[in-house]
C-alpha positions in Angstrom: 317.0 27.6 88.5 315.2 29.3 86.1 311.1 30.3 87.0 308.9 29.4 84.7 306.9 32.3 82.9 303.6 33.2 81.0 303.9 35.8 78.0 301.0 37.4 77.5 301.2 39.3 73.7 298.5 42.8 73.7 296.2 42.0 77.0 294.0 44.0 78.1 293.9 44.8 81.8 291.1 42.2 82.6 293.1 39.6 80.8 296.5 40.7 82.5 294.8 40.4 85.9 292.8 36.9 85.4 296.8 35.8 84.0 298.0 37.5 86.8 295.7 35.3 89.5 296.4 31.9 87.7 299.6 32.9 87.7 299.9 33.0 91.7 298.3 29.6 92.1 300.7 28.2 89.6 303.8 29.8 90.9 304.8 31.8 87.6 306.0 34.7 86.7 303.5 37.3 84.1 305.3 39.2 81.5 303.4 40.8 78.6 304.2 42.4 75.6 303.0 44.0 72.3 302.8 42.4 69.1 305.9 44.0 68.0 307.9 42.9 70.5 306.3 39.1 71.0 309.6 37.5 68.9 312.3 39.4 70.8 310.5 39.0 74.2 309.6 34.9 73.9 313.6 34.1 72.8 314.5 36.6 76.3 312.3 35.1 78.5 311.3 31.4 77.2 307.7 31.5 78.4 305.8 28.1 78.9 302.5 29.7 77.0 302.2 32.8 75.4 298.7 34.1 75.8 297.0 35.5 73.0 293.3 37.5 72.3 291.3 35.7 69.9 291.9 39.1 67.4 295.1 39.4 68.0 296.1 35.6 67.4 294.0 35.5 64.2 295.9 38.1 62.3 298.9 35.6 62.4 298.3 32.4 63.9 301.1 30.6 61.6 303.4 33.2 63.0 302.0 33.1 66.8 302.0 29.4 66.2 305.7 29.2 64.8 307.0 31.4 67.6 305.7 29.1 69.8 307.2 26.2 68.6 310.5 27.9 68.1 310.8 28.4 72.5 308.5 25.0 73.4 306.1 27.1 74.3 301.8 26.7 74.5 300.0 29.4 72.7 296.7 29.7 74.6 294.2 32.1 72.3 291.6 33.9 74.8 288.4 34.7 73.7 287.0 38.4 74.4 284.8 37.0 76.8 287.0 34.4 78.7 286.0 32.6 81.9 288.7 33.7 84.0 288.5 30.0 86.3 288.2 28.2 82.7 291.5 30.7 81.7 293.3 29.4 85.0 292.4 25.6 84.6 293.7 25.8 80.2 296.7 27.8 81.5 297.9 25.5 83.8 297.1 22.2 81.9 299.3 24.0 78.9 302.0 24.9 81.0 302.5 21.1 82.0 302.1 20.1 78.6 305.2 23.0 77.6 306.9 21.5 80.7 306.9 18.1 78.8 308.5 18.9 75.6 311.4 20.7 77.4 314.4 18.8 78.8 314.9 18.9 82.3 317.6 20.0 83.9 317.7 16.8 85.9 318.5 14.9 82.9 322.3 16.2 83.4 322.4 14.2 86.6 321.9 10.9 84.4 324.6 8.8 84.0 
């Protein structure tokens, strides 16, 4: 079984800890990164979302958006000023939406 997970690529320690709490109502596991090691980290781990700041995400969204695609993953870009309920409510509705372009293991039970 594997447990789902949320990347989150140069947080600060506000935006680690609001992850952090949506995380535990979701039932997922946090890891987090730098920028350098966002590629290496996403293909190990297979988040659901990767969370981004804004500033960070802007100086490469087509390669934060490609890196996404590449593991079915949700990129979620967090504005320096994030609502952390509004963060938990976006990183929960993106996780279901990575949950729906991934197979499912039950689909090996299928005849």
């Amino acid at each position: 079984m594997k447990i789902p997970v949320t990347l989150v690529v140069e947080g600060s320690e506000d935006l680690l800890a609001a992850v952090g709490s949506a995380a535990l109502s979701a039932q997922v596991l946090v890891a987090e990164c730098g920028t350098a090691d966002a590629t290496d980290t996403a293909a190990q781990m297979r988040p659901l979302v990767i969370v981004v700041p804004s500033d960070i995400f802007d100086s490469d969204p087509d390669g934060f958006q490609t890196l996404a695609r590449d593991v079915r993953a949700q990129v979620m870009r967090v504005a320096a000023d994030f609502d952390p309920a509004e963060l938990e409510e976006q990183l929960k509705d993106l996780m279901l939406q990575a949950e729906a372009k991934r197979p499912s293991w039950s689909d090996n039970l299928k005849d």
